[in-house]
C-alpha positions as protocol buffer text, in pm:
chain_id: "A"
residue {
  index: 1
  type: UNK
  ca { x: 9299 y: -2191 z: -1058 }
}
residue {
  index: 2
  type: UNK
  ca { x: 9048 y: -2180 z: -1354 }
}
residue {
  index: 3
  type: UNK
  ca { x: 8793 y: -2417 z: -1343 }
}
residue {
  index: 4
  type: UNK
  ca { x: 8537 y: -2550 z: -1587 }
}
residue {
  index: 5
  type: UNK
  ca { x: 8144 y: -2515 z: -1618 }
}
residue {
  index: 6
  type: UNK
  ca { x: 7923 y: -2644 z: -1874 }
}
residue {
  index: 7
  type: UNK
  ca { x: 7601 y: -2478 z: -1892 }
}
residue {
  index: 8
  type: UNK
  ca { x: 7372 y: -2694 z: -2153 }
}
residue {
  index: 9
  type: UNK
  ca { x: 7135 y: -2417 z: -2434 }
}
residue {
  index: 10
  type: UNK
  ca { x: 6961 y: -2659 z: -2624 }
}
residue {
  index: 11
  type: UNK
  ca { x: 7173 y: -2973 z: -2789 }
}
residue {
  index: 12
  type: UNK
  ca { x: 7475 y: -2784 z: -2734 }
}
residue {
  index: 13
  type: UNK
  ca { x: 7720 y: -2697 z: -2446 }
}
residue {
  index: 14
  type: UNK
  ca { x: 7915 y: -2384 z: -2351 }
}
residue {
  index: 15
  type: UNK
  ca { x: 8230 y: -2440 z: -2195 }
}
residue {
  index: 16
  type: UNK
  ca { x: 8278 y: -2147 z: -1969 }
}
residue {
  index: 17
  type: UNK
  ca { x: 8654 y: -2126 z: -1716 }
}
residue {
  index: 18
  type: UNK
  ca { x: 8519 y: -1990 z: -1381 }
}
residue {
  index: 19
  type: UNK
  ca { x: 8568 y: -2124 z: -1026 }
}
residue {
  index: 20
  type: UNK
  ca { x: 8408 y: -2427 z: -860 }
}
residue {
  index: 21
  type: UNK
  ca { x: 8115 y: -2433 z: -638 }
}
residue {
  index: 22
  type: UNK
  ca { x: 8110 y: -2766 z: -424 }
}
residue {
  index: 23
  type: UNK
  ca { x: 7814 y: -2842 z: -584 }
}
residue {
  index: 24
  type: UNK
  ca { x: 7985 y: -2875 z: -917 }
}
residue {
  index: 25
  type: UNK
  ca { x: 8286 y: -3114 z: -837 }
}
residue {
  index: 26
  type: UNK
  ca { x: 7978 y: -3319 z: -671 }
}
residue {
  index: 27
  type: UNK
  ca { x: 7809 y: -3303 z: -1020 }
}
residue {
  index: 28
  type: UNK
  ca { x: 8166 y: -3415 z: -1166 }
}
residue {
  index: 29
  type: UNK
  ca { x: 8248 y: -3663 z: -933 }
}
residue {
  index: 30
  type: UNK
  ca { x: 7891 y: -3822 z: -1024 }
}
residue {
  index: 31
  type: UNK
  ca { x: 7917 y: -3817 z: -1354 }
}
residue {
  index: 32
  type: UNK
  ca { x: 8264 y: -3960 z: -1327 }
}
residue {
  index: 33
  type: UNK
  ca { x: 8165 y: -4279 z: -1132 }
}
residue {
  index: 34
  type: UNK
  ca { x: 7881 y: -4321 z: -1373 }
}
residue {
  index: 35
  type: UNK
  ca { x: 8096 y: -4319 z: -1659 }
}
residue {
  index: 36
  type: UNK
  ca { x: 8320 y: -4590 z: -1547 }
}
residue {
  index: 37
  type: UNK
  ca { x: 8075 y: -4826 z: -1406 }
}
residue {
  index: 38
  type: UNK
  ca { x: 7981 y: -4831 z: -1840 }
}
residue {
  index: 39
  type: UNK
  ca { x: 8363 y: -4794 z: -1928 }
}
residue {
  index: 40
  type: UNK
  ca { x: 8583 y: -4916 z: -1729 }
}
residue {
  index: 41
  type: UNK
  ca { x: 8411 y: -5051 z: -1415 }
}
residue {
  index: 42
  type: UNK
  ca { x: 8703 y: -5262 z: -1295 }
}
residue {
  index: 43
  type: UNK
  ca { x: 8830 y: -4917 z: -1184 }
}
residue {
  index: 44
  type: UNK
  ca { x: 8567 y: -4829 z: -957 }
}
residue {
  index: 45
  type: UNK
  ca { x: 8758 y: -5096 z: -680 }
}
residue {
  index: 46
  type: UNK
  ca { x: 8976 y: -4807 z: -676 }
}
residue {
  index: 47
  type: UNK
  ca { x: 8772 y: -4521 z: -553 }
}
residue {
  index: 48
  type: UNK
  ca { x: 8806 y: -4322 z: -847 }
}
residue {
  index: 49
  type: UNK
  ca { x: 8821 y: -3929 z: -774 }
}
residue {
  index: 50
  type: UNK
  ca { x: 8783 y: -3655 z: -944 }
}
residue {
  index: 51
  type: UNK
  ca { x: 9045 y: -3356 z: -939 }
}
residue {
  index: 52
  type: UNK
  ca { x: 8984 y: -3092 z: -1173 }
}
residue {
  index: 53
  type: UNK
  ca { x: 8951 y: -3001 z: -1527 }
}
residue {
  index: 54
  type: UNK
  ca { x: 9250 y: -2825 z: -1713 }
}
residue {
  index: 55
  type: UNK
  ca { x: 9338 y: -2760 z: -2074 }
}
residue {
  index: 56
  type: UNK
  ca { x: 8989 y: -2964 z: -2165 }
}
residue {
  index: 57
  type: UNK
  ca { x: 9064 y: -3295 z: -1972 }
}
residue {
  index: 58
  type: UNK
  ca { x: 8905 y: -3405 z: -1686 }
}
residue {
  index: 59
  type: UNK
  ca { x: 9141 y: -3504 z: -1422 }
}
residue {
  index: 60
  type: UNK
  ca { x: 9098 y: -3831 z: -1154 }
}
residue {
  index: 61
  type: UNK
  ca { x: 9283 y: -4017 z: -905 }
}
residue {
  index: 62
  type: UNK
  ca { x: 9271 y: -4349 z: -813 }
}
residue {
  index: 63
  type: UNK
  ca { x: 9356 y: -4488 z: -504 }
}
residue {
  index: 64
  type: UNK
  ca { x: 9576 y: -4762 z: -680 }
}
residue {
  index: 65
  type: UNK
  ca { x: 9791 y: -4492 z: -867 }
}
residue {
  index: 66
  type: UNK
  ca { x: 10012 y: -4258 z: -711 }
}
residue {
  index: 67
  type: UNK
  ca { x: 9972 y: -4031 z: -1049 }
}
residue {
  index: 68
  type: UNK
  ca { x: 9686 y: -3850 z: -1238 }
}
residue {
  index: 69
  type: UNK
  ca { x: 9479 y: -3998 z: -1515 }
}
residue {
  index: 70
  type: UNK
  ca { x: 9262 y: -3770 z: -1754 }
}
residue {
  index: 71
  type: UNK
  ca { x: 8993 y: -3819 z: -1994 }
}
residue {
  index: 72
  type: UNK
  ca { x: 8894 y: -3592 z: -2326 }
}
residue {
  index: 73
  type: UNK
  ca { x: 8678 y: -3444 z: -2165 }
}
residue {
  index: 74
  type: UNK
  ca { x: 8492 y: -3384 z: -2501 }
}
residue {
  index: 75
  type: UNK
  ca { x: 8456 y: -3744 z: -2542 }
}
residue {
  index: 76
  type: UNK
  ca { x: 8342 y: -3772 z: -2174 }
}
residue {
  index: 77
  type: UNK
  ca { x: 8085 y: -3516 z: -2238 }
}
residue {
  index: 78
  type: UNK
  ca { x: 7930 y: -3701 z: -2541 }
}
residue {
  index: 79
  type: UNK
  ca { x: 7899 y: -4013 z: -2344 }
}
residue {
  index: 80
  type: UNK
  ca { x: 7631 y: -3846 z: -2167 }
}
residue {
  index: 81
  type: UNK
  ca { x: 7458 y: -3674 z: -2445 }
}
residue {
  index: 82
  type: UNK
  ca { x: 7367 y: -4013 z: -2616 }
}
């Protein structure tokens, strides 16, 4: 399964399909919680958790679904760029 990295060069990001390292579905899952505790932080009762990232969204569970929800994950991106 194809993964995604982004690798920051300057204001910009490269979007680059390779495989996970733990360390990077850590990073996700970080960014993830920190985005809903601005968004949406009702969901964090949840325990919101990130899956993957495929066809450029970002893919979570949460414990109260049985399904997957996704985010742009351009939109998610710029959310931490401001």
């Amino acid at each position: 399964m194809k993964q995604l990295y982004i690798q920051r060069k300057g204001d910009y990001e490269i979007a680059d399909y390779k495989n996970y390292t733990d360390k990077s579905k850590e990073h996700y899952q970080e960014l993830l919680i920190q985005y809903l505790k601005k968004t949406n932080p009702d969901k964090l009762n949840f325990n919101p958790t990130f899956l993957d990232v495929v066809d450029r969204r970002l893919r979570f569970g949460l414990a109260k679904h049985y399904g997957v929800l996704s985010l742009d994950l351009t939109e998610f991106l710029k959310y931490f760029n401001n």
